[in-house]
DRENDO-1510 file (C-alpha; in Angstrom, 1 decimal, always signed):
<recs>
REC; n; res; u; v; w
REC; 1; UNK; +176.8; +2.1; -53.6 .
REC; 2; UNK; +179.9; +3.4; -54.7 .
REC; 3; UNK; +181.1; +6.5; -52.7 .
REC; 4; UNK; +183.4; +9.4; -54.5 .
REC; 5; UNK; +185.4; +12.4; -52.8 .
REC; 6; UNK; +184.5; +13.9; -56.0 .
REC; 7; UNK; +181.8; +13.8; -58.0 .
REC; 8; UNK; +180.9; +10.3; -60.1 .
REC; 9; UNK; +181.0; +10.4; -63.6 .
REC; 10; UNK; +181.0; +8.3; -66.5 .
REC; 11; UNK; +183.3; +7.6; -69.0 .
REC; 12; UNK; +180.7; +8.7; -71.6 .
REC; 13; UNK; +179.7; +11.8; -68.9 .
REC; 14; UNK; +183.4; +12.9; -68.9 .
REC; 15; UNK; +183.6; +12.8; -72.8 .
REC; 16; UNK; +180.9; +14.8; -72.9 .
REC; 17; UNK; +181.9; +17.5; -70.6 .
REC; 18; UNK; +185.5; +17.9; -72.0 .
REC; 19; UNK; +183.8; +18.6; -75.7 .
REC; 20; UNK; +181.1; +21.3; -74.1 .
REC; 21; UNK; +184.2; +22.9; -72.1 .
REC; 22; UNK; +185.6; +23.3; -75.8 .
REC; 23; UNK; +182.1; +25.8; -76.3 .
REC; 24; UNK; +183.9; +29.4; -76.3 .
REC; 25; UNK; +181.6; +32.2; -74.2 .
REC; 26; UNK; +179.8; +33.8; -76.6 .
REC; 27; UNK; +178.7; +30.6; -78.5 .
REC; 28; UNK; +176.4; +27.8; -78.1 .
REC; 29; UNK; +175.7; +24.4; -79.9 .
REC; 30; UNK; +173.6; +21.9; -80.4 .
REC; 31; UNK; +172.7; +18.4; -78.7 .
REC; 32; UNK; +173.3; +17.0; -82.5 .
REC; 33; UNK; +176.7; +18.6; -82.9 .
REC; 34; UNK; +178.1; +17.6; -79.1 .
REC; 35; UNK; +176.6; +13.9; -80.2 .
REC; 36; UNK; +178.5; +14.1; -83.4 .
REC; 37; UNK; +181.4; +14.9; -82.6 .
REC; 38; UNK; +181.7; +12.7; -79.6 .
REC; 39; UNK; +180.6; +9.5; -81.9 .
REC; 40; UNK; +177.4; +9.5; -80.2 .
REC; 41; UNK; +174.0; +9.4; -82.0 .
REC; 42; UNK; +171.6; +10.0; -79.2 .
REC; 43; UNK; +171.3; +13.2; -78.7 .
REC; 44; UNK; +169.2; +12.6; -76.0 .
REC; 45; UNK; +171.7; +10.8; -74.1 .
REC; 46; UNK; +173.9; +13.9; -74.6 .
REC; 47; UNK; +171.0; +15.8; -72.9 .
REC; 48; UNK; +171.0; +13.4; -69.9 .
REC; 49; UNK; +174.7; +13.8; -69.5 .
REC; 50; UNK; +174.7; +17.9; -69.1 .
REC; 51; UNK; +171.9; +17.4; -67.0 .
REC; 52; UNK; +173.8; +15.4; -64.7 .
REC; 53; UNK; +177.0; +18.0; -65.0 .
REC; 54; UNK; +178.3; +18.7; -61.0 .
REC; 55; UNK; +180.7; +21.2; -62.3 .
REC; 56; UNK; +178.1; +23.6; -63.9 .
REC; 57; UNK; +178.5; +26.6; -64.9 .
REC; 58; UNK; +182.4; +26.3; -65.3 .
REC; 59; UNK; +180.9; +23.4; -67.4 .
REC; 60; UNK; +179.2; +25.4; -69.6 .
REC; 61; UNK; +175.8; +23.2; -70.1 .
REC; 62; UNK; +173.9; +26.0; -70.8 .
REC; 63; UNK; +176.1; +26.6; -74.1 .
REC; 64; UNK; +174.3; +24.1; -75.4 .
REC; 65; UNK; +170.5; +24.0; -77.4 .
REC; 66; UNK; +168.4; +22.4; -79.5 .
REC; 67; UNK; +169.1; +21.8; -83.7 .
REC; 68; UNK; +165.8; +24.4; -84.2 .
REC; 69; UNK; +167.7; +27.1; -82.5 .
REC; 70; UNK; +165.3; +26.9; -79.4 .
REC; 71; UNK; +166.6; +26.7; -75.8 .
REC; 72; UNK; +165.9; +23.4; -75.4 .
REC; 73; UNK; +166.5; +21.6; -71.9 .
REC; 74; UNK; +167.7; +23.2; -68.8 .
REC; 75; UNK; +168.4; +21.1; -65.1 .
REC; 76; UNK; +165.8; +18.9; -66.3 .
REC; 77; UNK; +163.2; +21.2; -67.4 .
REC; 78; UNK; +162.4; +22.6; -70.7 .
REC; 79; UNK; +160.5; +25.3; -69.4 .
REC; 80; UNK; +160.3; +27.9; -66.3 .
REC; 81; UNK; +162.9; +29.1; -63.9 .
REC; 82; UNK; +165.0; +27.0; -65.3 .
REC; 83; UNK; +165.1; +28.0; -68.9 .
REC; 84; UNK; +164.9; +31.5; -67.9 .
REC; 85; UNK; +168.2; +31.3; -66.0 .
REC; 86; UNK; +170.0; +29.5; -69.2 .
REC; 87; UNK; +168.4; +32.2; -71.1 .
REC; 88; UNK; +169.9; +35.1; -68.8 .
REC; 89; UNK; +173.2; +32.8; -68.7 .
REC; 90; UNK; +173.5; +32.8; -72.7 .
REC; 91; UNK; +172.7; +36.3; -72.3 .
REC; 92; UNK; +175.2; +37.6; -69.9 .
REC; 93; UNK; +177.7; +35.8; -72.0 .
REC; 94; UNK; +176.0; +37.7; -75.3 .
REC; 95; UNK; +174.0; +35.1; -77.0 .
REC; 96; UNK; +170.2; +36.7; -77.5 .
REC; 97; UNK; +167.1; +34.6; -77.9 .
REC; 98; UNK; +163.7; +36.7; -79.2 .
REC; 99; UNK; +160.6; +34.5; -78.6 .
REC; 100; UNK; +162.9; +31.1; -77.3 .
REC; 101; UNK; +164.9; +31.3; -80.6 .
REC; 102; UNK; +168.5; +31.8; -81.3 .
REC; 103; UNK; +168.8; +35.2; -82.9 .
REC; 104; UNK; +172.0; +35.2; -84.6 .
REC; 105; UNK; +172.9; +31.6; -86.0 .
REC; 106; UNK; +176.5; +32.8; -86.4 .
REC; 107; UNK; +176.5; +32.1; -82.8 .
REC; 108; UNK; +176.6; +28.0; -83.1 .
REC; 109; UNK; +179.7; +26.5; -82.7 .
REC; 110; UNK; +180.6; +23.8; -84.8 .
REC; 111; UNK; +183.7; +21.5; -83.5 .
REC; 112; UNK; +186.3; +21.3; -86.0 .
REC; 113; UNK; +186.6; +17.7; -87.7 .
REC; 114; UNK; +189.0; +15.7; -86.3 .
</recs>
């Protein structure tokens, strides 16, 4: 066991968090984009990685949701207390959901190409 004054993170982790820190307030986007642009196809990976985030919210994991516009995962749920407090996170932040799904699709952030 390896012991850490700060939190433990993988390479793939870090790479992950740097590109959702890139997320403006205001915004969200998807598992699929964060995979894409970070060269990684599995988007569920992507998904284990912000559920793992120790620096959340100023790692703004909650800016992210699923391609169909839904909420998606949350702390390791997908529904609940947890969802609800992404929900009122996006929303203090001005991004509205009416029945779990995205309202304004203007809203997703798309990384710019590289």
């Amino acid at each position: 066991m390896t012991l850490c004054s700060t939190p433990c993170v993988t390479v793939f982790q870090k790479r992950v968090y740097e590109a959702v820190s890139q997320v403006p307030v205001g915004r969200v986007t998807t598992y699929k984009l964060l995979g894409e642009h970070i060269g990684c196809g599995c988007y569920r990976a992507v998904g284990q990685a912000l559920r793992r985030n120790p620096w959340a919210p100023h790692v703004p994991c909650h800016r992210v949701i699923a391609s169909d516009g839904t909420l998606g995962g949350f702390a390791g749920g997908r529904d609940g207390a947890e969802i609800e407090r992404k929900q009122k996170l996006l929303a203090s932040e001005g991004v509205e959901f009416s029945d779990g799904t995205l309202v304004d699709p203007a809203r997703i952030f798309r990384f710019e190409s590289e």
